[in-house]
C-alpha positions in Angstrom: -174.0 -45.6 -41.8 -172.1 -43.5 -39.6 -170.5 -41.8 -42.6 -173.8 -41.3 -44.6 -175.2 -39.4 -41.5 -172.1 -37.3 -41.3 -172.9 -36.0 -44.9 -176.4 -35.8 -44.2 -175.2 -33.2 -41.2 -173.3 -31.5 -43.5 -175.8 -30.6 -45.7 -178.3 -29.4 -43.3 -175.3 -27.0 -42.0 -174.9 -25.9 -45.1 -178.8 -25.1 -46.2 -179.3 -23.3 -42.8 -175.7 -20.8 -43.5 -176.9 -20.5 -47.1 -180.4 -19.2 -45.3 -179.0 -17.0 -42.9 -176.8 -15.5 -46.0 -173.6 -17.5 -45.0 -170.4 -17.3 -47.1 -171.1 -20.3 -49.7 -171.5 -18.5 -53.4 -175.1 -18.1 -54.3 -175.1 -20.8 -57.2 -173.3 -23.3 -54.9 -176.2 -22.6 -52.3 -179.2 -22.7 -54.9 -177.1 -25.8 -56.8 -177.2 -27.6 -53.1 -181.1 -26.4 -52.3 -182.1 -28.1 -56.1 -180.0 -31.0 -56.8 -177.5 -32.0 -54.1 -179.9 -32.8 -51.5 -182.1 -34.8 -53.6 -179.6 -37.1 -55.4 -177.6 -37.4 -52.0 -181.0 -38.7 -50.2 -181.4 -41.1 -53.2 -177.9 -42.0 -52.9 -178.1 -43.0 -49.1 -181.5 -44.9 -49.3 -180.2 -47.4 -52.3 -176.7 -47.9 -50.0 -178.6 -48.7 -47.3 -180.6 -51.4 -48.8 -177.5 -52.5 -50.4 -179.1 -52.0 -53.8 -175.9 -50.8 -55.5 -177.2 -51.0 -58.7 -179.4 -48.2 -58.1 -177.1 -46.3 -56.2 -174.3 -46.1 -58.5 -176.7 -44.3 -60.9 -176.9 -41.6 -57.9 -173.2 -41.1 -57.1 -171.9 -40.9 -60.6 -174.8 -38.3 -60.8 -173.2 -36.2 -57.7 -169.7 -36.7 -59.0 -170.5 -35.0 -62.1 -172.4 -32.0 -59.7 -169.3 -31.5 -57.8 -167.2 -31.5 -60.2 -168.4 -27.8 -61.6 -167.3 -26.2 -58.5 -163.8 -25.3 -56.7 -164.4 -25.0 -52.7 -163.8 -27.0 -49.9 -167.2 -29.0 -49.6 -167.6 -30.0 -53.3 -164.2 -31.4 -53.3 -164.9 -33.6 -49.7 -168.0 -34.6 -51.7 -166.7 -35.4 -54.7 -164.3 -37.4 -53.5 -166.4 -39.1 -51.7 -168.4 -40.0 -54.2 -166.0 -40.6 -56.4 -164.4 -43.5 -54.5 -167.9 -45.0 -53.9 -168.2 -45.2 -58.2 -164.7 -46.9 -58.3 -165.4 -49.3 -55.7 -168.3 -50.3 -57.1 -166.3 -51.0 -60.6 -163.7 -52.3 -58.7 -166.1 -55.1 -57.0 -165.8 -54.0 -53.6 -170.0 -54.4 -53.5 -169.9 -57.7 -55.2 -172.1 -59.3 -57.6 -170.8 -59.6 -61.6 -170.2 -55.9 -61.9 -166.2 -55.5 -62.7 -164.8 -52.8 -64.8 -161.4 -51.8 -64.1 -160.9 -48.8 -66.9 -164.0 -47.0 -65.1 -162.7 -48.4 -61.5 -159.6 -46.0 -62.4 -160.8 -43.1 -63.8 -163.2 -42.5 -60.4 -160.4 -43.3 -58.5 -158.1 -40.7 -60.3 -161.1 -38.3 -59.7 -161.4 -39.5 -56.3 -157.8 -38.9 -55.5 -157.5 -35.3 -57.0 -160.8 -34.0 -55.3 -159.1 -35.3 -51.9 -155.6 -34.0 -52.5 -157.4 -30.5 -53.3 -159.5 -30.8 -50.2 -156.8 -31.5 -48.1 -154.6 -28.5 -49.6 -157.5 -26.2 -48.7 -157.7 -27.8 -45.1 -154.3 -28.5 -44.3 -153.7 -30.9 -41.8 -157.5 -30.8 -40.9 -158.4 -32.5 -44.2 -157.5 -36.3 -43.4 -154.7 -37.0 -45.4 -155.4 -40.9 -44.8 -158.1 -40.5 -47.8 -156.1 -40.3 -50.9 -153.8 -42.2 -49.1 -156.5 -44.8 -49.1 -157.2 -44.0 -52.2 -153.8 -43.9 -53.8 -153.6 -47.7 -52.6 -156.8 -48.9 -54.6 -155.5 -47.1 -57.8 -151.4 -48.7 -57.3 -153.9 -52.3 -56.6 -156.2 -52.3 -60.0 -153.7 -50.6 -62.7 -152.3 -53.3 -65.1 -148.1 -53.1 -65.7 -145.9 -55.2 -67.8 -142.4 -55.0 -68.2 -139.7 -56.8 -69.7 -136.0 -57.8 -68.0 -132.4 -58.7 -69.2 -129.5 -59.8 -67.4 -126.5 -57.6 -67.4 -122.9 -58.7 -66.2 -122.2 -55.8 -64.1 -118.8 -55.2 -66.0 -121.2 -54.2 -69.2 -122.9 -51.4 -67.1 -121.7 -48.1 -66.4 -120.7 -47.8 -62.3 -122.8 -46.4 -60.0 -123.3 -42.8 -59.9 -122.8 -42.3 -56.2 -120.2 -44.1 -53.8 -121.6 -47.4 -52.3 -122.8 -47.1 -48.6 -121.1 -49.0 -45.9 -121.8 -52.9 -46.3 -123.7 -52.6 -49.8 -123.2 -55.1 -52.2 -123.4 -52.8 -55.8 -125.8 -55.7 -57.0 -128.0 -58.3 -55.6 -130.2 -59.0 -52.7 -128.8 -60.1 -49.2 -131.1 -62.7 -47.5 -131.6 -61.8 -43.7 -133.7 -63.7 -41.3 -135.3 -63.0 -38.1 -135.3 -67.0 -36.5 -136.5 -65.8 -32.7 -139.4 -68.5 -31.6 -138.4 -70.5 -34.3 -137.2 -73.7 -32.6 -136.4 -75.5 -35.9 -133.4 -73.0 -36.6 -131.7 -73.0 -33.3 -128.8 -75.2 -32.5 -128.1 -75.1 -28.5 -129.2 -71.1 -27.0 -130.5 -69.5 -30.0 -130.1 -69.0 -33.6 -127.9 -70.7 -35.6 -127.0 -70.1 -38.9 -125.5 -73.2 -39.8 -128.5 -74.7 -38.9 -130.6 -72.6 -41.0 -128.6 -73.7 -43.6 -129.7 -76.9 -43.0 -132.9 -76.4 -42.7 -133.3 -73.5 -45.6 -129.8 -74.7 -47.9 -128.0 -71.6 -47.2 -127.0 -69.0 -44.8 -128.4 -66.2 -44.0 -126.3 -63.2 -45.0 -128.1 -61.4 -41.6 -129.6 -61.9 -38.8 -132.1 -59.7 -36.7 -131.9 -59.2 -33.5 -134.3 -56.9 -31.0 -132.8 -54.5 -28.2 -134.2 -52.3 -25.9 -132.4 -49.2 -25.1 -130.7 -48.9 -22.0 -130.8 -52.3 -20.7 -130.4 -55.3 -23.6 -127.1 -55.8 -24.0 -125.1 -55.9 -27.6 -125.4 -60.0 -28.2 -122.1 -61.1 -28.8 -123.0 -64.4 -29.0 -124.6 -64.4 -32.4 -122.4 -61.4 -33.7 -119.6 -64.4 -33.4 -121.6 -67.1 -35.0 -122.9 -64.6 -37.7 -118.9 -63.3 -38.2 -117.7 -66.5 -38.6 -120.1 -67.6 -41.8 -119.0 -63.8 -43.3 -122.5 -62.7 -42.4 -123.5 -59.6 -40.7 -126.4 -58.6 -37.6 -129.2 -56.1 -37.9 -130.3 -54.8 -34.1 -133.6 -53.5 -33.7 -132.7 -50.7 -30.9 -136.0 -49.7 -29.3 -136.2 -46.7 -27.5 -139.3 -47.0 -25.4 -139.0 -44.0 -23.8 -136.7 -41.0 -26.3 -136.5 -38.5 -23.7 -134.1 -41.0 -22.6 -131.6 -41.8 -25.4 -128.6 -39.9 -24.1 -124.8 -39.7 -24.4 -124.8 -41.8 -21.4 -123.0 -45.3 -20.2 -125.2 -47.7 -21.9 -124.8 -45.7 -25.3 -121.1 -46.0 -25.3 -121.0 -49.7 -23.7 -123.0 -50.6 -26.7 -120.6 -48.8 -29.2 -117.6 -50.7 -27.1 -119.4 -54.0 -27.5 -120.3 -53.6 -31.4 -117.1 -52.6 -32.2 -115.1 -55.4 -30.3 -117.3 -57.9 -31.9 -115.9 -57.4 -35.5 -119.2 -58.2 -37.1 -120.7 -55.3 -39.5 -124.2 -54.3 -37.9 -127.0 -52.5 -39.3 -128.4 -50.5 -36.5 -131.8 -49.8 -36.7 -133.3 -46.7 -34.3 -136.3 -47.2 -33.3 -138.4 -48.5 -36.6 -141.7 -47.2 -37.3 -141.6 -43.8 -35.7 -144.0 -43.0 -38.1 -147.0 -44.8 -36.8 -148.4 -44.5 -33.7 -148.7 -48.2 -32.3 -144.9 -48.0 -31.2 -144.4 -45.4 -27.8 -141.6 -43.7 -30.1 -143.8 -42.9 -32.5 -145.4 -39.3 -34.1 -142.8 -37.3 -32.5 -140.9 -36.4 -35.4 -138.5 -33.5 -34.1 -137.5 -35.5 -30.9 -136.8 -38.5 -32.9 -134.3 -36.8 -35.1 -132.7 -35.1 -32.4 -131.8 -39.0 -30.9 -131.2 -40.9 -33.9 -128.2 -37.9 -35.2 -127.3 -38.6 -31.2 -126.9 -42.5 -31.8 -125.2 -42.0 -35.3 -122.7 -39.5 -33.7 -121.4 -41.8 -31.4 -121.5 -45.0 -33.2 -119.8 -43.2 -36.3 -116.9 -42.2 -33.9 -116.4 -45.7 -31.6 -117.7 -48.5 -33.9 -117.0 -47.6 -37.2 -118.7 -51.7 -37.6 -122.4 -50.1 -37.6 -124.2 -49.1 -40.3 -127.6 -46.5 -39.1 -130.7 -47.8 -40.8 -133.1 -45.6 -40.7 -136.7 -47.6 -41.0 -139.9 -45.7 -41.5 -143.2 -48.4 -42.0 -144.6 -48.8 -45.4 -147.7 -46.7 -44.2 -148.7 -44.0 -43.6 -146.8 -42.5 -46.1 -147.3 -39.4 -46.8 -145.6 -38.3 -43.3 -142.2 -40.4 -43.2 -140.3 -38.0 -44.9 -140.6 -35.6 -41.5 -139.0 -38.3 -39.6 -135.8 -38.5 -41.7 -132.5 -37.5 -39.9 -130.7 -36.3 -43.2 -128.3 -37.7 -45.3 -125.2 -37.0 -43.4 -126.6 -39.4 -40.9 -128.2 -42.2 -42.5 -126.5 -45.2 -44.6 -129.3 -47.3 -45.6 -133.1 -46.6 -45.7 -135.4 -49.6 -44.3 -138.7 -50.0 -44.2 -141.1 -53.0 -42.5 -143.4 -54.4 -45.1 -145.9 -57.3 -44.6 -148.4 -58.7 -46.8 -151.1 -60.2 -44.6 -154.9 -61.1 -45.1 -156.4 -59.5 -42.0 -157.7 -56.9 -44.0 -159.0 -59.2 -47.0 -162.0 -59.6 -48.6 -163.3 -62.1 -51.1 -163.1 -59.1 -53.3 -161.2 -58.6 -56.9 -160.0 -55.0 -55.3 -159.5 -55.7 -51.8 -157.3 -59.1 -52.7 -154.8 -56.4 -54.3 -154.1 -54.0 -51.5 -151.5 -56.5 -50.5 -149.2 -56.4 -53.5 -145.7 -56.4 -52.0 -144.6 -54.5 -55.0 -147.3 -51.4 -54.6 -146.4 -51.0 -51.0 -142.8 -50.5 -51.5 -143.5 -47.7 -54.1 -143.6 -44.5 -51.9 -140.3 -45.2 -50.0 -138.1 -46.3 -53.0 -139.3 -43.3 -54.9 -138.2 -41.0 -52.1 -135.3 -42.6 -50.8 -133.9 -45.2 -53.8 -131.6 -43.0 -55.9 -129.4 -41.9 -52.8 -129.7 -44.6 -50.2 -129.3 -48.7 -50.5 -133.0 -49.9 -49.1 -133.4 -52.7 -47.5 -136.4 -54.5 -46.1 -135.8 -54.7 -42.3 -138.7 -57.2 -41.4 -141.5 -58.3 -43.9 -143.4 -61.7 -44.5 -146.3 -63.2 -45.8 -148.9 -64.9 -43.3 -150.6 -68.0 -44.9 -153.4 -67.8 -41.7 -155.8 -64.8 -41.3 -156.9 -63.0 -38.3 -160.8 -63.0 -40.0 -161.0 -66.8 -41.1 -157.9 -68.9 -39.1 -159.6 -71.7 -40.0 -158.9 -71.4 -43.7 -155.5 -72.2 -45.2 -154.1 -69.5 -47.3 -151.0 -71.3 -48.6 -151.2 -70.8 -52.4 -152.4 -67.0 -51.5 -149.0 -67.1 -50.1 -146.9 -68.9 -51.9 -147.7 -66.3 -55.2 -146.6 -63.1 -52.6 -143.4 -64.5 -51.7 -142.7 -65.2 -55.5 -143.6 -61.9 -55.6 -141.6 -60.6 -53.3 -138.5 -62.2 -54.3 -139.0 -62.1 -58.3 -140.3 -58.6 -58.7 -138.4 -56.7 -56.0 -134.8 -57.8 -57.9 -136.3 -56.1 -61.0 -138.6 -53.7 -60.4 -137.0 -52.2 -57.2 -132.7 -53.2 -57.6 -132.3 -50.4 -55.5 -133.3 -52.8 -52.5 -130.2 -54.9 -51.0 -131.5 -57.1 -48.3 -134.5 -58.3 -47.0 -135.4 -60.1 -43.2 -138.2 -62.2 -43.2 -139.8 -62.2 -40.3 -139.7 -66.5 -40.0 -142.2 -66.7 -36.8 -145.8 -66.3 -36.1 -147.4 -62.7 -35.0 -147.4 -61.0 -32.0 -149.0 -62.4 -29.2 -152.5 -63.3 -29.5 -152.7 -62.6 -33.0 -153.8 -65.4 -35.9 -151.1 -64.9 -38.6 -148.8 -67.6 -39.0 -145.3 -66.7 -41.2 -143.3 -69.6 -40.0 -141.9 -70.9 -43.3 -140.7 -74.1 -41.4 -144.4 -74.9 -40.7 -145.5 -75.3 -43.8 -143.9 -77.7 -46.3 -145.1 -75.7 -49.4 -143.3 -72.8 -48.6 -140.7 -73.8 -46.9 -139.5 -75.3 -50.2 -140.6 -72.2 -52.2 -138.3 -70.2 -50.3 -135.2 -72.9 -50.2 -135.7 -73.1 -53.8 -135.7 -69.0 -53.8 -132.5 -67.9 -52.1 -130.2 -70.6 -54.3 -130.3 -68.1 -57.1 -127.3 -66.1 -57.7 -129.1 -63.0 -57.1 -129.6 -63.3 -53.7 -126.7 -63.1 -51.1 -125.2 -65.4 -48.3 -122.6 -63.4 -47.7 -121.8 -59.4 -48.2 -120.4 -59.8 -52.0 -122.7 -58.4 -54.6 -123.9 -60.3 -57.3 -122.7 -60.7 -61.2 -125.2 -58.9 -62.9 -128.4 -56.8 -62.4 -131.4 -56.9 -63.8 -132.2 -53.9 -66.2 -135.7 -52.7 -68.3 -135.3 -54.3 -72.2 -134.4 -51.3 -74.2 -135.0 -50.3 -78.0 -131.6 -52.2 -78.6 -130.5 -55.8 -77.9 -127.0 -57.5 -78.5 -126.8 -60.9 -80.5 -125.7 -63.6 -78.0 -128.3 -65.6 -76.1 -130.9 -63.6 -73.7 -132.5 -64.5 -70.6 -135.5 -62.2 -70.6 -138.2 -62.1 -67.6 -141.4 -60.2 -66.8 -142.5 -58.6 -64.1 -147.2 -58.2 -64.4 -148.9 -56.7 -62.0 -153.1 -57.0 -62.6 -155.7 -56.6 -60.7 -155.7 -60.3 -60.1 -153.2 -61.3 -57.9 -152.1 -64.4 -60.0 -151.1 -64.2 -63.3 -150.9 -68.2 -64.9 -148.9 -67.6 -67.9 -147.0 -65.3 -69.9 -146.6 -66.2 -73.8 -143.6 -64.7 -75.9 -143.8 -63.9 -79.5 -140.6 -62.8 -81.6 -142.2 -61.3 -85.2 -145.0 -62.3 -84.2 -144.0 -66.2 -83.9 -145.0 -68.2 -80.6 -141.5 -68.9 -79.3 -142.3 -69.8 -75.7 -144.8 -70.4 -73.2 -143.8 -69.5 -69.4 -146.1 -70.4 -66.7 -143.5 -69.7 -63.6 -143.3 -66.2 -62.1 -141.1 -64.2 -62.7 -141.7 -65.7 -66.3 -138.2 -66.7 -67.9 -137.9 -67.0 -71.6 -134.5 -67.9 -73.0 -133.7 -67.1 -76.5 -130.5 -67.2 -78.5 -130.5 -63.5 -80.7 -127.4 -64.6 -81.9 -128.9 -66.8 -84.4 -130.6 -63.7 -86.2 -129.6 -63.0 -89.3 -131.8 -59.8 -89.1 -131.6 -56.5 -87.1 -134.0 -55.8 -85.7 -136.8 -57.9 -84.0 -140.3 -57.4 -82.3 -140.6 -59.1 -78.7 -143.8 -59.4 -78.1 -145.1 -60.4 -74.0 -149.0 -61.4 -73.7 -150.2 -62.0 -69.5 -152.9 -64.1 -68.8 -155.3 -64.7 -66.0 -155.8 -68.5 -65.0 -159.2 -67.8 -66.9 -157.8 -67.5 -69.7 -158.3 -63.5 -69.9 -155.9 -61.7 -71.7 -154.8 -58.7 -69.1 -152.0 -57.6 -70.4 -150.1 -57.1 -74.0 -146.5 -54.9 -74.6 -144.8 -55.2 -77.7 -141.1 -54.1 -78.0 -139.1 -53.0 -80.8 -135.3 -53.8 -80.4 -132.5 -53.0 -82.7 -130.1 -56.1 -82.8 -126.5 -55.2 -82.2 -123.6 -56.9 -82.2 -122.2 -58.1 -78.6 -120.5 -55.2 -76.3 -116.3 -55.2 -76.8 -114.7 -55.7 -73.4 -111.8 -54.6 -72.3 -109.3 -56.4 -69.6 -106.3 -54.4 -68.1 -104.0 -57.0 -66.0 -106.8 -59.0 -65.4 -109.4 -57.2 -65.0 -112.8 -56.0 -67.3 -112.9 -52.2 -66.8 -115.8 -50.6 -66.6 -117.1 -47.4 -68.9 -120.3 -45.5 -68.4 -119.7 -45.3 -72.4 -119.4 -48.5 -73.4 -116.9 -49.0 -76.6 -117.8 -48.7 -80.0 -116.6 -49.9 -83.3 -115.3 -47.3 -86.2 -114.1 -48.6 -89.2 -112.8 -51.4 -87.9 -111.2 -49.5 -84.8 -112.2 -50.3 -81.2 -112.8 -46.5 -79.9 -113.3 -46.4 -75.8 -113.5 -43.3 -73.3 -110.5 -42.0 -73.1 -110.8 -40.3 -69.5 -111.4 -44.0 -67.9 -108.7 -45.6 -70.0 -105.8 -43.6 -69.3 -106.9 -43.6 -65.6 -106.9 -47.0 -65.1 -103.4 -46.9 -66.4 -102.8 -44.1 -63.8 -102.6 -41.2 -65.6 -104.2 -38.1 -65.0 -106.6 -36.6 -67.3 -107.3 -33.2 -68.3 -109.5 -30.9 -70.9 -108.9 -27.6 -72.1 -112.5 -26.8 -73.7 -111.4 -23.5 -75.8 -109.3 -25.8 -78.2 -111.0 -29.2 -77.5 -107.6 -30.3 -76.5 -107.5 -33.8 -74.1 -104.3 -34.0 -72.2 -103.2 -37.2 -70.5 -99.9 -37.5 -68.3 -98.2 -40.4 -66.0 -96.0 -42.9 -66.3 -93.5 -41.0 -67.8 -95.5 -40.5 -70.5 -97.8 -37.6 -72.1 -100.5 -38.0 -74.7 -102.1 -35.1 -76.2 -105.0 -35.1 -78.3 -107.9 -33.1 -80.1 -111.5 -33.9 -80.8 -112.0 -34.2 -84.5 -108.9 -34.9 -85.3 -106.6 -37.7 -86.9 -103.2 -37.2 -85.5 -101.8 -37.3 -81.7 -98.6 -35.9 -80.3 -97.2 -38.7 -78.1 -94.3 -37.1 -75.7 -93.7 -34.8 -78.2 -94.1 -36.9 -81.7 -97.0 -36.5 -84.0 -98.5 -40.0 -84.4 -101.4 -40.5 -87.1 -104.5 -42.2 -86.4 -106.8 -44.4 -87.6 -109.8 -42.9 -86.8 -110.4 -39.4 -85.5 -111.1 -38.7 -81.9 -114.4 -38.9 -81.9 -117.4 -38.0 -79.3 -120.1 -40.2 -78.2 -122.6 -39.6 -75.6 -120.7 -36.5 -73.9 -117.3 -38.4 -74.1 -114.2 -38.4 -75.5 -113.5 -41.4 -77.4 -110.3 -42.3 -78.6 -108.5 -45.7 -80.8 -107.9 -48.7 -77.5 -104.9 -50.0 -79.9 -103.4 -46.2 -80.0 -103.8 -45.9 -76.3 -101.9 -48.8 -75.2 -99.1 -48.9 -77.6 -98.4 -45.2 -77.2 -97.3 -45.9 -73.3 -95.9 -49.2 -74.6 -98.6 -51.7 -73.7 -99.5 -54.6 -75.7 -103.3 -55.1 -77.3 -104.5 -57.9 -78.2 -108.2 -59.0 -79.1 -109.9 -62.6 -78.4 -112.6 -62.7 -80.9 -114.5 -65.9 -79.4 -114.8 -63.8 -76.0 -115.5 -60.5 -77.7 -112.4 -58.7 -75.4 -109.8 -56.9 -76.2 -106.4 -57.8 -73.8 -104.0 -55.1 -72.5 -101.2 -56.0 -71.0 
């Protein structure tokens, strides 16, 4: 009501300026005087009897009016009136009314007309409206997408150097266990014992500190140290005009270091919200945070600086960030909770894990390891504690731990928060409190995927291309509807019903080898428990044969080109080749010319052509060096025996042998 009457004000403001010959356009003014006011009164009177039918007639009428004009007030109003429409075919009123194409499209006009207000207002326009809006839009669009498993020695390496303690693949599975009697052993938390209450250790523990008087705790940096784990400290600086190089600073530094455990040291979390006293002072904050990293970077070179923002709001995080130079992992607290939920098909969304992780990933994920620093799932609301909300979730910790390995491998750890709420409050995340997920989350964390200790993973999950090797595939899903529970996915290959998956994240196992085509449509079909069809994605994959490896003294190297068969001739990158021998590598681009030298040898070659000189000799080849994909690609067998190695190829294991 509150909001209606602000419009209402508005309005009147606006007739009596257009009166007194104020600075609105004339049309605007006589647009306002003739239609606006009378639609808008409509508009209020249905909203107010709750007769939605009625007014959604009204404010798709006034979202088409607003829509012809570019100023400040038509874009507030439009937007306005734009997020009632989607609401309404969202089911935020109720009733049967549930259209999710026209929920999305209002939306999308909802969110432009607020972005375009708020350019025109600056920081007077209320950036928490697309926000808000932004959140419905990530909540009712429908995504499918389909997942292989790669051995990490088939993918190309990482494009920038690993930050301290990051694992190149996988996710690390940290725990905060404070006021969780079940997991301690003696004074405090014990990791063994979580592993016997949970079936494996943690691979971190978190820890809270206050700045200037909690001590580093030794104690569980030894226990932690001992199982190969690691500690993340939450240091809280209640007061950040008093982070200073000072005793306590350096004590803490001495302490950390002496303990031998690697720590992730998070500096004041949350600076971006305004419920923590360190909070909305962005310039201040960065000053103390490069102070911490300074000094930690030089005494304890043990500590990683996390950097940890909350999911929302946000659109302002990125003013809080202390640069690169002085960050090594991005965090970021992100719970799923029902305190805000309504028996609604909308509302039930704004809690996908997934969605709220977007903003920070996107901004940080392609130069910093993320990791969640505290998130959880509460199975007890604040608004109905009496009602159990177990199988609510049960389906956000699967999705928590299914999707974020997929959709997000850019994340490397995540704490949950295994405790209740603050003080006073109703939600309950105690996994050891509740037998359902307490086994849902043992079952979880025995997957190779996630870590106990600080070695990365295998493999990684990657997006199923247009081409697919021949050897049997493990292929998942990731769905995201505007239901929060999808109950099956069904997998078609040419159109065939090969498998039925009714367990998130949806595995479908399929031997490609067994083809005796080339090519194959995958097809992936989501359904609602209902039955409803939500979601459909067909894929078209070339079939290829299995990826060549290549093992030097043991080990599979690794090519961001992987090798390729010519004629009959195993061709691989020649820069990585000869430097894993140890041989230095050059290119002289005028005449194409590769030159490789070491170990008392010197290999010179030209793209195009069919003949080498090997320290000094002219040696034919095979196949001429050829280019793929940007690099130089040159015959394995004529790289190794020309320094005198010996190649050898295992067919059954696909792998060529030097030695």
């Amino acid at each position: 009501m509150k909001k209606s009457l602000s419009y209402i004000s508005i309005i009147i403001v606006v007739m009596l300026l257009c009166k007194a010959g104020g600075t609105y356009p004339l049309s605007y003014a006589e647009e306002i005087k003739i239609n606006d006011w009378p639609l808008m009164k409509e508009a209020i009177a249905y909203e107010e009897a709750k007769d939605y039918v009625h007014a959604i007639q009204y404010w798709e009428k006034l979202v088409d009016l607003y829509a012809g004009y570019t100023n400040s007030a038509s874009y507030e109003n439009g937007g306005h009136y734009a997020d009632r429409a989607g609401d309404y075919y969202a089911g935020v009123f109720g009733g049967d009314v549930f259209d999710p194409i026209k929920a999305t499209a209002y939306y999308e006009k909802a969110y432009d007309s607020y972005v375009k207000f708020c350019e025109i207002n600056g920081d007077a326009g209320n950036s928490w409206t697309y926000v808000s809006v932004q959140r419905k839009l990530d909540a009712i669009r429908s995504e499918l997408e389909l997942y292989i498993e790669k051995e990490l020695v088939s993918l190309p390496p990482m494009t920038r150097e690993l930050a301290k303690f990051e694992p190149e693949s996988g996710l690390m599975i940290g725990l905060y266990g404070e006021g969780n009697e079940a997991l301690y052993s003696g004074f405090g938390v014990d990791p063994l014992k979580i592993k016997e209450v949970y079936g494996e250790c943690p691979s971190s523990l978190l820890y809270y500190n206050i700045y200037g008087s909690s001590p580093f705790p030794t104690a569980a940096g030894e226990k932690m140290k001992a199982v190969g784990g690691s500690l993340q400290i939450h240091m809280q600086p209640f007061d950040l005009k008093a982070v200073k190089d000072d005793a306590y600073l350096h004590a803490f530094a001495k302490e950390a270091k002496a303990s031998g455990v690697p720590v992730f040291l998070r500096f004041g979390g949350e600076m971006n919200g305004n419920w923590v006293p360190w909070g909305m002072q962005p310039d201040l904050y960065i000053e103390k945070f490069r102070l911490v990293h300074d000094i930690l970077a030089k005494e304890a070179p043990n500590v990683a600086m996390v950097w940890a923002p909350n999911f929302f709001p946000w659109d302002n995080m990125t003013s809080y960030y202390p640069g690169d130079d002085y960050v090594d992992w991005v965090g970021v607290s992100c719970y799923a909770t029902l305190t805000y939920t309504q028996d609604t098909k909308a509302s039930k969304l704004l809690t996908n894990p997934i969605d709220l992780l977007s903003h920070i990933v996107a901004e940080y994920g392609d130069r910093k390891p993320i990791m969640i620093v505290e998130g959880a799932v509460s199975y007890t609301a604040a608004l109905e504690p009496t009602i159990d909300y177990t199988q609510w979730a049960a389906n956000n910790i699967k999705r928590f731990y299914a999707f974020i390995p997929r959709v997000y491998p850019q994340i490397k750890a995540m704490y949950y928060y295994d405790s209740k709420g603050a003080a006073g409050a109703k939600e309950n995340y105690m996994l050891s409190e509740n037998p359902v997920l307490k086994t849902l989350y043992t079952g979880i964390i025995k997957g190779d995927y996630y870590l106990s200790t600080l070695e990365s993973a295998d493999f990684r999950y990657v997006l199923l291309g247009t081409t697919l090797e021949k050897k049997p595939q493990r292929i998942s899903a990731y769905v995201k509807s505007y239901e929060p529970v999808i109950d099956k996915v069904e997998y078609y290959i040419d159109r065939k019903l090969v498998k039925v998956s009714k367990q998130l994240p949806f595995v479908f196992e399929y031997d490609f080898s067994k083809s005796s085509l080339d090519h194959a449509r995958i097809t992936a079909r989501a359904y609602l428990p209902d039955g409803t069809l939500v979601m459909q994605k067909d894929y078209e994959v070339d079939l290829i044969s299995p990826v060549i490896k290549v093992k030097y003294q043991g080990e599979v190297l690794r090519f961001d080109q992987a090798p390729v068969v010519v004629n009959g001739r195993t061709l691989v990158p020649m820069k990585r080749i000869f430097e894993a021998f140890g041989m230095t590598v050059s290119y002289e681009a005028r005449t194409r010319t590769i030159t490789a030298e070491g170990q008392n040898h010197k290999v010179v070659l030209v793209l195009g052509e069919k003949t080498a000189l090997v320290d000094g000799e002219v040696v034919a080849l095979d196949v001429p060096v050829t280019a793929v994909a940007g690099r130089t690609m040159v015959p394995l067998k004529f790289i190794g025996q020309s320094i005198g190695l010996s190649v050898t190829y295992d067919g059954a294991q696909r792998t060529v042998i030097i030695e």
